[in-house]
C-alpha positions as CSV (number, residue, x, y, z in Angstrom):
1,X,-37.8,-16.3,0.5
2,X,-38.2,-13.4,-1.6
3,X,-35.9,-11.2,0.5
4,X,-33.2,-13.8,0.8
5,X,-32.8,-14.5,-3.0
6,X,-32.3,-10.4,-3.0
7,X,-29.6,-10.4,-0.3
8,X,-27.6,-13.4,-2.2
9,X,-27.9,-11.0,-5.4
10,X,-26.8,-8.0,-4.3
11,X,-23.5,-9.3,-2.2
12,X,-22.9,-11.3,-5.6
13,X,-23.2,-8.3,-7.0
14,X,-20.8,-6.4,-4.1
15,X,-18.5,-9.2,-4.3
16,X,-18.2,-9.0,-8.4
17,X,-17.5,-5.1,-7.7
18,X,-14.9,-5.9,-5.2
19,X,-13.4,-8.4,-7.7
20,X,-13.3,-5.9,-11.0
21,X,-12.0,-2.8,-8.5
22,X,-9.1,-5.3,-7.2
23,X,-8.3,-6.1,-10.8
24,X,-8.2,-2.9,-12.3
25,X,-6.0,-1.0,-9.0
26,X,-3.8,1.2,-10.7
27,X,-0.6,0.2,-8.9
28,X,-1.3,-4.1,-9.7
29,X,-2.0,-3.6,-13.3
30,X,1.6,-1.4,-13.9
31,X,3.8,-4.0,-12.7
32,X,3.2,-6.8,-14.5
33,X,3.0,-5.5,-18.0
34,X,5.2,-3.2,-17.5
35,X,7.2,-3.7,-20.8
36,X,4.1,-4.0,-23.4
37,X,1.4,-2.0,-22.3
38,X,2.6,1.1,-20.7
39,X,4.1,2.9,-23.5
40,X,1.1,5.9,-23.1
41,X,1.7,6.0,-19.5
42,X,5.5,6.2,-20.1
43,X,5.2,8.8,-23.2
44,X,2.6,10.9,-21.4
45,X,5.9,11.5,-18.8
46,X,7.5,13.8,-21.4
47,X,11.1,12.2,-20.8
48,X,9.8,12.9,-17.0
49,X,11.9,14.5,-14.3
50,X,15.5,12.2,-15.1
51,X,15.6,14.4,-18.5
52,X,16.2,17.3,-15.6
53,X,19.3,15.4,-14.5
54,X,21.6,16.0,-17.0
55,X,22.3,12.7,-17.3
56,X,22.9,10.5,-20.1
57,X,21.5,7.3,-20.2
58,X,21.0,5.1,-22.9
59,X,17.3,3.8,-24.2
60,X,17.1,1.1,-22.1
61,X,18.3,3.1,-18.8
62,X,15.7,6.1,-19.7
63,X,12.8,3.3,-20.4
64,X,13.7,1.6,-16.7
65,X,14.0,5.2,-15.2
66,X,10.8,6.2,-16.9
67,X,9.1,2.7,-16.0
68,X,10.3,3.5,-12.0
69,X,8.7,7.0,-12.1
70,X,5.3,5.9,-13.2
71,X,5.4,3.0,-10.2
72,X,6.4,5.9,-7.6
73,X,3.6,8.6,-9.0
74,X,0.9,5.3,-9.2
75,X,1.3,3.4,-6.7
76,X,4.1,4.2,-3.8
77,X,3.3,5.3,-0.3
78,X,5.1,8.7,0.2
79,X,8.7,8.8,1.0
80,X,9.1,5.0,-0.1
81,X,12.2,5.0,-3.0
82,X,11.3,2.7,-5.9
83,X,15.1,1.7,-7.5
84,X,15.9,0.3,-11.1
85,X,19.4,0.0,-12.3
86,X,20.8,-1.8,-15.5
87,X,24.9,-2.4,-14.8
88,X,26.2,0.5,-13.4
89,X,23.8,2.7,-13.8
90,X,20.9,2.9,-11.2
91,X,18.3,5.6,-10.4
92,X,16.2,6.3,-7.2
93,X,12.7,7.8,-7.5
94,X,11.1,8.9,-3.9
95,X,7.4,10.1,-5.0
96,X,5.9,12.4,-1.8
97,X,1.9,11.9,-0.5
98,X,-0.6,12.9,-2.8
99,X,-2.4,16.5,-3.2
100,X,-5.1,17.9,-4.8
101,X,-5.3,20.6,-7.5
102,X,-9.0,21.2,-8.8
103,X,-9.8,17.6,-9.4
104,X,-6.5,16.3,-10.0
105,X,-4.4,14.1,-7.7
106,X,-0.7,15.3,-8.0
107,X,2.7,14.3,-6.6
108,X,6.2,15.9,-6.2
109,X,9.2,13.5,-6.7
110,X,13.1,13.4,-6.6
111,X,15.0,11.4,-9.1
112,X,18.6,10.4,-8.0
113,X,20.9,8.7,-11.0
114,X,24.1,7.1,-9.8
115,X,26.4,6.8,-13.1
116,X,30.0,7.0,-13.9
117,X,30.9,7.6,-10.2
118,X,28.3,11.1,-9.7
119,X,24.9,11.6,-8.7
120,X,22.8,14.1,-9.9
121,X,19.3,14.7,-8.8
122,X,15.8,16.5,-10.3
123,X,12.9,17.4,-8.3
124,X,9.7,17.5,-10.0
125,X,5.7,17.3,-9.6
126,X,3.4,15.5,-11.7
127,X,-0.6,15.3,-11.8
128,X,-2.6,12.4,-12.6
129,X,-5.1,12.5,-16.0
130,X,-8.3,11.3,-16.1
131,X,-6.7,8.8,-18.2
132,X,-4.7,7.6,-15.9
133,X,-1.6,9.2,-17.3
134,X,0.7,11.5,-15.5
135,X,1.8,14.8,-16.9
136,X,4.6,16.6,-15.7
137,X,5.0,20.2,-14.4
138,X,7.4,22.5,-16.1
C-alpha cells in the first residue's frame, strides 16, 4: 500500500514538472506576449543585427524586425526563415543551429530587409544570457 501511494506521488510530481517545463519553453512564452512583455529581451538586442543593414525603418518596422530576431535566436530550428513585414517593408531572419562557447548557447543569423525596391542583408551571431536575453557580437 505504502509503495503505491509513493508511486502516485512522485509521477504527480513528474507530471507537475512536465507541466511547469511546457509552460515556461522559451520559444511558447515569446509568441504570445510578444508586444508587452519582451521589451528586455528586445532591448538586450542592442538594435540587433538589422541596425547593420543600413536600412531605415521606422519604430514600428525595427520593433517587428527586433521581435523576429528574438523568435529565430529562441526558438527556430536552423536554416528555418522567421518573416515580419508591415506594408512594404518586410525582413527575413534565418537563425543557424546552436553552439557552445563556455557555457553559453550562441547562434549566427542573417537579416534580409526588402524596402523601397532593395535588399540589404547583415550577418551576425548572438549568445544566450543566463537571463534568457540575447546579446549580440560586435
Amino acid at each position: 500500500m505504502k509503495s503505491a501511494s509513493m508511486v502516485r506521488a512522485v509521477a504527480a510530481a513528474g507530471l507537475a514538472l512536465g507541466l511547469a517545463a511546457c509552460s515556461t519553453s522559451g520559444g511558447g512564452s515569446f509568441g504570445s506576449g510578444a508586444r508587452s512583455g519582451s521589451s528586455i529581451y528586445i532591448a538586450a538586442l542592442q538594435g540587433g543585427i538589422v541596425s547593420r543593414t543600413g536600412a531605415e525603418l521606422s519604430r514600428s518596422d525595427l520593433q517587428r524586425a527586433l521581435e523576429a530576431e528574438y523568435r529565430a535566436l529562441e526558438a527556430a530550428p536552423g536554416g528555418q526563415p522567421i518573416s515580419w513585414q508591415r506594408g512594404d517593408v518586410r525582413g527575413e531572419v534565418v537563425a543557424a543551429a546552436p553552439y557552445q562557447v563556455g557555457q553559453q548557447n550562441c547562434r549566427q543569423l542573417t537579416h534580409k530587409v526588402f524596402s523601397d525596391g532593395r535588399e540589404v542583408l547583415a550577418r551576425g551571431a548572438a549568445c544566450r544570457n543566463p537571463s534568457g536575453t540575447w546579446t549580440p557580437l560586435t
